[in-house]
C-alpha positions in Angstrom: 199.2 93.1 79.3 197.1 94.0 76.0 196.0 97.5 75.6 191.9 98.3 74.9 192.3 99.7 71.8 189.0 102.8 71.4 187.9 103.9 68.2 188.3 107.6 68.7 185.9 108.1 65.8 183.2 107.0 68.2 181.3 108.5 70.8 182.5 106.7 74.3 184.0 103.5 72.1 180.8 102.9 70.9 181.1 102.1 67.2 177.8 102.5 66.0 178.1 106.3 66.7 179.8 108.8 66.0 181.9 111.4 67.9 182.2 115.0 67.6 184.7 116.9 65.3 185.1 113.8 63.4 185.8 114.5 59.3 183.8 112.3 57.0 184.9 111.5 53.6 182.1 111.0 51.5 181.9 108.8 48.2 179.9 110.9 45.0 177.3 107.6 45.7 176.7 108.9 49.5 176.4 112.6 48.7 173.8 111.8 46.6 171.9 109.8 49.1 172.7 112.4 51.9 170.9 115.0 49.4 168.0 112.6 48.6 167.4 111.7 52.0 167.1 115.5 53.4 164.9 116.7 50.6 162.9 113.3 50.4 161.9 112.6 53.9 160.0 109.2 53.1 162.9 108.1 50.6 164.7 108.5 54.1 162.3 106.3 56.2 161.9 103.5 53.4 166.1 103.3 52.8 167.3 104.0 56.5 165.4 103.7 59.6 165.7 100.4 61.0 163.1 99.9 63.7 162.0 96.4 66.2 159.5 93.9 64.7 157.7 92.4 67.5 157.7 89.5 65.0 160.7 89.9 62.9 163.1 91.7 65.0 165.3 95.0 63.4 164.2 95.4 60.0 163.9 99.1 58.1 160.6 100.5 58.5 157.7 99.7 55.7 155.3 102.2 56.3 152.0 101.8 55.6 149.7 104.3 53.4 148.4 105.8 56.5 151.6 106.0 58.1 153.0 107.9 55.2 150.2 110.4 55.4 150.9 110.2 58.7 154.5 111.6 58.3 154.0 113.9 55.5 150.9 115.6 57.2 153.4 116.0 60.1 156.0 118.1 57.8 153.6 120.0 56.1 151.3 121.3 58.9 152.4 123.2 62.5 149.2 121.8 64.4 148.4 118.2 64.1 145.9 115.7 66.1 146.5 112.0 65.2 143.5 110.0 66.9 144.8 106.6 65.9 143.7 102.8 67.6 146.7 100.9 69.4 149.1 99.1 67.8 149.0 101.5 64.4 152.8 102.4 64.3 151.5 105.9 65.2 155.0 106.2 66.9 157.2 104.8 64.8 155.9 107.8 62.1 157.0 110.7 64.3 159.7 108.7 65.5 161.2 108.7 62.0 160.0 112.4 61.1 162.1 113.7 64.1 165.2 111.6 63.1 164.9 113.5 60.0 164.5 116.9 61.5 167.5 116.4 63.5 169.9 115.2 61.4 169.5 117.5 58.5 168.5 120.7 60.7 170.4 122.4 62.9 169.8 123.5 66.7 166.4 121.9 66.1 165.2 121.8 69.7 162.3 118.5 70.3 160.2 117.6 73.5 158.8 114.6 73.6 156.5 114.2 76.1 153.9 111.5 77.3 151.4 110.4 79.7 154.5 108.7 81.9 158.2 109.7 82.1 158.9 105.8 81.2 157.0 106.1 78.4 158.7 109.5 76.8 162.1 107.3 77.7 161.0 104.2 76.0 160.2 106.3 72.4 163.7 108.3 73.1 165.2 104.3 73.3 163.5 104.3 69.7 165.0 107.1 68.7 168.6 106.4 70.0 167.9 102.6 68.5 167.1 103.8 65.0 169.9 106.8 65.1 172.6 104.0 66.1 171.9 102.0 62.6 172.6 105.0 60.4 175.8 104.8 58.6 178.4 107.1 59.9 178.5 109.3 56.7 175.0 110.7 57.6 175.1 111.2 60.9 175.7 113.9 63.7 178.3 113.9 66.1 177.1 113.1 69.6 177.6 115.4 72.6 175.0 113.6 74.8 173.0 110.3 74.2 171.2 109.5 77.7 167.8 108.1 78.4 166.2 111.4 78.7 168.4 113.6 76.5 170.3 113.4 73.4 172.4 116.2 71.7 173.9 116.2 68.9 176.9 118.2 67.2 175.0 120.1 64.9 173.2 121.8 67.8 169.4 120.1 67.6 168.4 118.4 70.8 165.6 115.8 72.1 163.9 115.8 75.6 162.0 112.9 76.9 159.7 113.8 79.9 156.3 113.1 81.5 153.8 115.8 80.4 153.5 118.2 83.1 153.1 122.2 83.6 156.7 122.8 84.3 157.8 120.2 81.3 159.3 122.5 78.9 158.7 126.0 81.2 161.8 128.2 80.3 162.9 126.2 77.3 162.5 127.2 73.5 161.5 124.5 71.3 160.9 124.1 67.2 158.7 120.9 68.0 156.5 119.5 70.8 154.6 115.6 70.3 152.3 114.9 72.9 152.2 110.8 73.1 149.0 109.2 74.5 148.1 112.6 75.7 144.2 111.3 76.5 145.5 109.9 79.3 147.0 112.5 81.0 144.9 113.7 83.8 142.4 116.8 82.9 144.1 118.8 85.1 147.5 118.2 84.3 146.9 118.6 80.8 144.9 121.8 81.3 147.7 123.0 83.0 150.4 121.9 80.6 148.8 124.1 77.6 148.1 127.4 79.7 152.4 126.7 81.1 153.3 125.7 77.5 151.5 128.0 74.9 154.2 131.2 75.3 156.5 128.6 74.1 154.5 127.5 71.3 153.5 131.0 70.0 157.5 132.1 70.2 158.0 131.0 66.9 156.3 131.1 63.8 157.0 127.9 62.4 156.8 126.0 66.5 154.9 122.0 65.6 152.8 121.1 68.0 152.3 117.3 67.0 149.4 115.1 69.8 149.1 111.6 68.8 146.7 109.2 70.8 143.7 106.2 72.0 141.0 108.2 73.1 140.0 107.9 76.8 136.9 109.3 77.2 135.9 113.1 76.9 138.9 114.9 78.5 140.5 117.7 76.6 142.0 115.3 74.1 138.3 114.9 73.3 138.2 119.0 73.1 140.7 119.2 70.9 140.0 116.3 68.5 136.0 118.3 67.6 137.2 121.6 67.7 139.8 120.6 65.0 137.4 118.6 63.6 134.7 121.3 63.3 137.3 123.2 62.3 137.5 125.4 65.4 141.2 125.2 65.5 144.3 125.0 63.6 145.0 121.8 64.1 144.9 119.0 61.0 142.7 115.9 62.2 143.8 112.4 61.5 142.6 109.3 61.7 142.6 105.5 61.3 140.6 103.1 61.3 141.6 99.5 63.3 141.6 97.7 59.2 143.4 99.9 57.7 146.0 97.8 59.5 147.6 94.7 57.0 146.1 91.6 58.8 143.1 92.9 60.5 139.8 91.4 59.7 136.5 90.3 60.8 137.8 87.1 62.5 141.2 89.3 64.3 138.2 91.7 65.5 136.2 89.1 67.0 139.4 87.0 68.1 140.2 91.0 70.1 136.5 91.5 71.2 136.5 87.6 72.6 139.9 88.2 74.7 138.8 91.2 76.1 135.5 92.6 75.8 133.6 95.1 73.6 133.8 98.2 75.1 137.4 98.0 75.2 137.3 97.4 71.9 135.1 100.3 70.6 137.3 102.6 72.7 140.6 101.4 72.0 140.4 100.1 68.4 137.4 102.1 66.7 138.4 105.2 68.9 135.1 106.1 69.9 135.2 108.5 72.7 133.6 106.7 75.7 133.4 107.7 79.3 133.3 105.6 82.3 130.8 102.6 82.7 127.8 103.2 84.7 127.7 107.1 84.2 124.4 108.9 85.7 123.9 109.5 82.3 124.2 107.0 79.8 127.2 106.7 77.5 125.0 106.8 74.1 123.5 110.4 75.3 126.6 111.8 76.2 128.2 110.9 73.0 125.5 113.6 71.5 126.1 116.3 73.5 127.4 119.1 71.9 129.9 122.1 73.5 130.2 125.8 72.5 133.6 128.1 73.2 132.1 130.8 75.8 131.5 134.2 74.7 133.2 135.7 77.7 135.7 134.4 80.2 137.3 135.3 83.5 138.3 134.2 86.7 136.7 131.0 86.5 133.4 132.5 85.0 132.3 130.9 81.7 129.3 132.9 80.2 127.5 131.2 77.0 124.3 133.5 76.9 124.0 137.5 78.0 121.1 138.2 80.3 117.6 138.8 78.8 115.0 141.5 79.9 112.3 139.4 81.6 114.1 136.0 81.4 114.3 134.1 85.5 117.4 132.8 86.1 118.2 129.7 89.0 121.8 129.6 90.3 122.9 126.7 92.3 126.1 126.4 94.2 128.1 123.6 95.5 131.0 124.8 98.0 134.4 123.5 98.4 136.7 123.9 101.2 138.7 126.3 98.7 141.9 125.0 99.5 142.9 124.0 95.9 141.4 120.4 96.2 137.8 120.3 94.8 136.4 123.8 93.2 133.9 126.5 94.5 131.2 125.6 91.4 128.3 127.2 90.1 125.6 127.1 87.2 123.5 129.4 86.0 120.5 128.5 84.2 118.1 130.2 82.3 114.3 128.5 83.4 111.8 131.1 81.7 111.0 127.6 79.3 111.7 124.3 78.8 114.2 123.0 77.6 116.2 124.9 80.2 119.4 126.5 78.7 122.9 126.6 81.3 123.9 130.1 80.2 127.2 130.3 82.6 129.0 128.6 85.1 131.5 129.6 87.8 134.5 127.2 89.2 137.4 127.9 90.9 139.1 126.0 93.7 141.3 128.9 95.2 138.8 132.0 96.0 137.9 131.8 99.7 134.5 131.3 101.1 134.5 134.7 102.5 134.8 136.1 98.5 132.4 133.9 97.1 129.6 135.7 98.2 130.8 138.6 96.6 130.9 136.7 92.9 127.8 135.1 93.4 126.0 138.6 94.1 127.6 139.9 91.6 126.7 137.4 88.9 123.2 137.1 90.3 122.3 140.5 89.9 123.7 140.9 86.3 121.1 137.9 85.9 117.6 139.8 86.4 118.5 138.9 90.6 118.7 135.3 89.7 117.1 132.7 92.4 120.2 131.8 94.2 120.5 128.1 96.2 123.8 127.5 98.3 124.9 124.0 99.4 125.5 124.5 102.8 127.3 121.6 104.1 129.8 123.4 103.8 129.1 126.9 103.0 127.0 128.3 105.8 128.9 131.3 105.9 128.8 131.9 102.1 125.1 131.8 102.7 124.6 134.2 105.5 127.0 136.7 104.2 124.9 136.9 100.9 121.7 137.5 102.9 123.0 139.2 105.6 125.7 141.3 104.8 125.5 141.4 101.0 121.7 141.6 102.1 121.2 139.8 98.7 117.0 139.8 97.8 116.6 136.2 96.6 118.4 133.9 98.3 116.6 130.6 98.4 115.7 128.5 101.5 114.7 124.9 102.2 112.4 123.7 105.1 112.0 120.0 106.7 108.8 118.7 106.4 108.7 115.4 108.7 109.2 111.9 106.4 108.9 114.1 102.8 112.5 115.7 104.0 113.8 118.8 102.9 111.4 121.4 100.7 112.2 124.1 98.8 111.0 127.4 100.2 110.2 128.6 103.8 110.4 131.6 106.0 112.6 133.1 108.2 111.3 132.8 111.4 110.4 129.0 111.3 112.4 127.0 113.0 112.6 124.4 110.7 113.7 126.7 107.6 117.1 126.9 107.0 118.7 129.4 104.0 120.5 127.4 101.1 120.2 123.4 101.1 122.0 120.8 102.9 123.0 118.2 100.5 121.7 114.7 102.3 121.3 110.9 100.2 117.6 112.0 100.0 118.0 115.4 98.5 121.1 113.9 96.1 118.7 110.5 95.0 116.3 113.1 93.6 118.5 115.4 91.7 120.3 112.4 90.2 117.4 111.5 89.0 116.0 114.4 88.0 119.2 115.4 86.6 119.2 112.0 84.2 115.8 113.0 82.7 116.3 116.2 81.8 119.6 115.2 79.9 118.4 112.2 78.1 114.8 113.9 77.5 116.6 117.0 76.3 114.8 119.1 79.1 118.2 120.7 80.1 121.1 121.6 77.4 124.4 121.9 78.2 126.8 124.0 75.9 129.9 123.8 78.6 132.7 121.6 78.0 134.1 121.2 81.4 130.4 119.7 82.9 130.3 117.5 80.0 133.1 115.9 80.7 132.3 115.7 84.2 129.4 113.7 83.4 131.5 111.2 81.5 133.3 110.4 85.0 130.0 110.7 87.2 129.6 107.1 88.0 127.7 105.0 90.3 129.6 104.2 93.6 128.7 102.7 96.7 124.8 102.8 95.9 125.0 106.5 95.0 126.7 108.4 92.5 130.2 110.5 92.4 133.1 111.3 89.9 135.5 109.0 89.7 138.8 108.0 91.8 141.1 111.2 91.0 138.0 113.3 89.0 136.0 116.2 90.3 132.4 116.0 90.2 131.4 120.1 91.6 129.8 121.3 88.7 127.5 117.7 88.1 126.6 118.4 91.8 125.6 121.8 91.2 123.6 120.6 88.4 122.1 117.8 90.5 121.0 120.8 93.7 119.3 122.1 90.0 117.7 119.0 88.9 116.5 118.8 92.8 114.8 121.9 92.4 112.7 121.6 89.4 110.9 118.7 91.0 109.9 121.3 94.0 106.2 122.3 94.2 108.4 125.9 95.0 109.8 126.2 91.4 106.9 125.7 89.8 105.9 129.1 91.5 109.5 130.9 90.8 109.5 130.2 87.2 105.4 131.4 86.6 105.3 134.7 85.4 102.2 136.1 86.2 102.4 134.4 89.5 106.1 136.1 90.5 104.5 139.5 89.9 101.2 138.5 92.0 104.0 137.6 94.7 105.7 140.5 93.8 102.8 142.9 94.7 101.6 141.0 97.0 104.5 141.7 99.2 105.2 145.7 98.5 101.2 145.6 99.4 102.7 143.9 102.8 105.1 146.2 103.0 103.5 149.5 102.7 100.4 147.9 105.3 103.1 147.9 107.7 104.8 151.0 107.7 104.0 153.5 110.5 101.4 156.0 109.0 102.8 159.4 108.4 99.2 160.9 110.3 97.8 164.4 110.1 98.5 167.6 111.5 95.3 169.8 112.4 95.7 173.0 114.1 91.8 173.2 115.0 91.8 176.3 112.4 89.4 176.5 109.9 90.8 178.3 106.6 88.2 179.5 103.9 89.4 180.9 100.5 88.7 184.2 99.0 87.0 184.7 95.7 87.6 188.2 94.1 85.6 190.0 91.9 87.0 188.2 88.4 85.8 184.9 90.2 89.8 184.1 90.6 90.1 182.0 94.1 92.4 183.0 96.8 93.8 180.7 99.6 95.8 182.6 102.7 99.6 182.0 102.8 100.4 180.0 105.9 97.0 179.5 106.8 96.3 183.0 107.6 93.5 184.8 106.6 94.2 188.2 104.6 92.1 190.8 102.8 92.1 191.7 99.2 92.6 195.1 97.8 
């Protein structure tokens, strides 16, 4: 019987790798490629990473002008944003920029992370495919070399995960790439960057690289026109779909006629399109323009400070608060048109029995802003802010036969209910409503997070709602607005000389029902005294009393 004879030099008889505590003799010729390749990162990439030609199989890599910009913008920058079409080599670049780092760095620590765990692992495969056709004589032990890890002697590491909040929680790492990081969910990735940012700002020289096709306006989107406004510290790049050797006119229309031109505008000119169908169309939400807040908290966004004088509407839709959909609220300034959101509230863990508590709080920093309360759900967030809270100007809604639900009533009507109850009447006609004001720049929106909203507020079912797996609480809070302005009610709300007719009107009701105080008379008639300087004297107590 033969013997298998292993190549100890190798890690686990592979012989394209090499194992740990291995000597390397190296000819004068190699040591003075080893130093060219470490200071000279793209003399590396041209001479020595081999990658997979869909059409010509391994070959080294040939970057591209773009791509080299691509890597050296990479080296020279912490914070980078690629927003790059598909099918770019966008990663084959940082594929070959962390090859570099790790084999001439040591205890360089990499995540890579994308959209789907079998995705991180695929670009890892890259990686580990690329690493295996170095010669021996430049490369790194191996300790590990698994489909989501590698380690290699020199201490630097790579992780391969799905992007999540608890992705690289408790880990130190030098680098971070984000792969198609659009399409992670909004939440996720919120998440991800509040979990992750301690870990970024550890180190002073930390690389956050995020590389990606644009899908729609998530916080991808966020992030691309803040760095592109220069609101960040991240370095924008781009590419455009011919830019690419081979790409013309006739490929474009060959791609537009195979699958269709939205696709193509999104995926290959990178233009940041929502969903098909939105409420509001596609072309107006493209204009829209976000501000940061000026003050944050719990949930509360506030964009403008409260104004002497101004009238303020704030319209609530209620969750269940149980961590699914959000508590949401806008507050918007209505003393003129074009209405201005100055503020919104969202949070999808405080319970109904608190809400009434931020809402009275918020509404009274706003000049005792007009409050309106969904109550589908919330009917106890509505009767503890006029009850309890005893809050002045909570809003109601009366039924008035075939015209439906009204805005305004009073108390003791039976048909008047406080806060609204959101019906396919009431919801038709803030759609509407809502769609005007945007497009006829009635109603501006500086907030991010309702924005993007919009993007996924799409017909469904002959109505409209976000999305399969998207919130739409702040859009509907913004649609019980819209609702409103059409009311005869609002017109009368937002009229200044007519709120302080109301106004007096109703202290003048007031006072004409208290109790009268009445008058005391004792049936004794009290004169005054005048003395001889003509200086008039009235009895203390009522008494009458002689002068000296």
């Amino acid at each position: 019987m033969t013997a298998i004879r292993t190549d100890k030099s190798s890690y686990l008889g592979n012989p394209r790798l090499k194992g740990i505590n291995i000597p390397v003799q190296m000819s004068p010729t190699e040591v003075d490629e080893y130093i060219k390749c470490r200071s000279d990162i793209l003399y590396f990439v041209k001479n020595y990473v081999k990658i997979v030609h869909p059409d010509h199989g391994e070959m080294f890599f040939e970057p591209w002008d773009f791509q080299e910009k691509t890597i050296t913008t990479i080296q020279k920058n912490r914070f980078v944003i690629c927003k790059y079409p598909r099918q770019t080599g966008k990663t084959t670049c940082y594929i070959a920029y962390i090859l570099h780092e790790i084999l001439f760095n040591s205890n360089m620590a990499i995540a890579i992370l994308a959209n789907k765990g079998s995705t991180a692992r695929e670009i890892l495969w890259r990686l580990r495919f690329a690493y295996e056709f170095l010669p021996k004589w430049m490369q790194q032990g191996i300790i590990e070399w698994n489909k989501g890890n590698i380690e290699l002697e020199n201490g630097s590491k790579v992780l391969a995960s799905s992007t999540s909040s608890s992705s690289v929680r408790g880990g130190t790492y030098n680098m971070i790439f984000l792969d198609e990081f659009a399409f992670v969910h909004h939440t996720i990735a919120t998440q991800f960057f509040q979990s992750v940012y301690p870990t970024i700002s550890a180190g002073k020289t930390t690389k956050v690289v995020i590389v990606s096709t644009p899908n729609g306006m998530n916080l991808f989107y966020r992030m691309w026109m803040d760095a592109e406004n220069k609101k960040s510290k991240y370095v924008p790049l781009s590419v455009h779909w011919s830019q690419v050797p081979g790409r013309d006119d006739a490929w474009r229309d060959e791609t537009i006629q195979n699958t269709s031109q939205e696709q193509f505008t999104q995926e290959y000119e990178c233009e940041f399109l929502g969903s098909a169908n939105t409420l509001v169309s596609a072309t107006k939400l493209r204009t829209l323009l976000f501000n940061n807040p000026i003050y944050q908290k719990d949930g509360l966004d506030i964009y403008e400070e409260p104004i002497k004088n101004h009238n303020y509407i704030l319209t609530v839709d209620i969750s269940e608060g149980q961590g699914l959909d959000a508590h949401a609220a806008c507050i918007v300034d209505v003393t003129e048109v074009p209405y201005r959101l100055v503020g919104k509230y969202q949070n999808n863990h405080i319970s109904p029995m608190l809400l009434p508590d931020v809402l009275a709080k918020v509404g009274t920093d706003y000049n005792e802003a007009d409050i309106l309360v969904e109550v589908n759900n919330g009917q106890d967030v509505v009767n503890i802010l006029h009850d309890e809270l005893e809050y002045p100007n909570v809003l109601m809604t009366t039924i008035k036969g075939r015209a439906g639900q009204v805005l305004g009533g009073f108390g003791v009507a039976t048909n008047s209910r406080l806060g609204i109850k959101m019906s396919k009447q009431v919801k038709r006609l803030g759609c509407t409503s809502l769609k005007t004001l945007i497009e006829e720049n009635k109603l501006l929106i500086p907030d991010f997070d309702i924005i993007s909203e919009l993007t996924m507020f799409v017909a469904k079912k002959g109505s409209f709602a976000a999305e399969d797996g998207h919130n739409d609480d702040l859009a509907m809070s913004l649609v019980i607005f819209a609702w409103m302005v059409n009311q005869a009610y609002f017109k009368e709300l937002t009229d200044h000389e007519l709120r302080k007719k109301i106004f007096k009107d109703r202290m003048t009701q007031i006072y004409d029902n208290l109790t009268p105080f009445g008058i005391i008379d004792d049936a004794v008639t009290v004169e005054p005294v005048v003395d001889r300087t003509g200086t008039v004297w009235w009895p203390a107590n009522g008494e009458s009393s002689e002068l000296f």
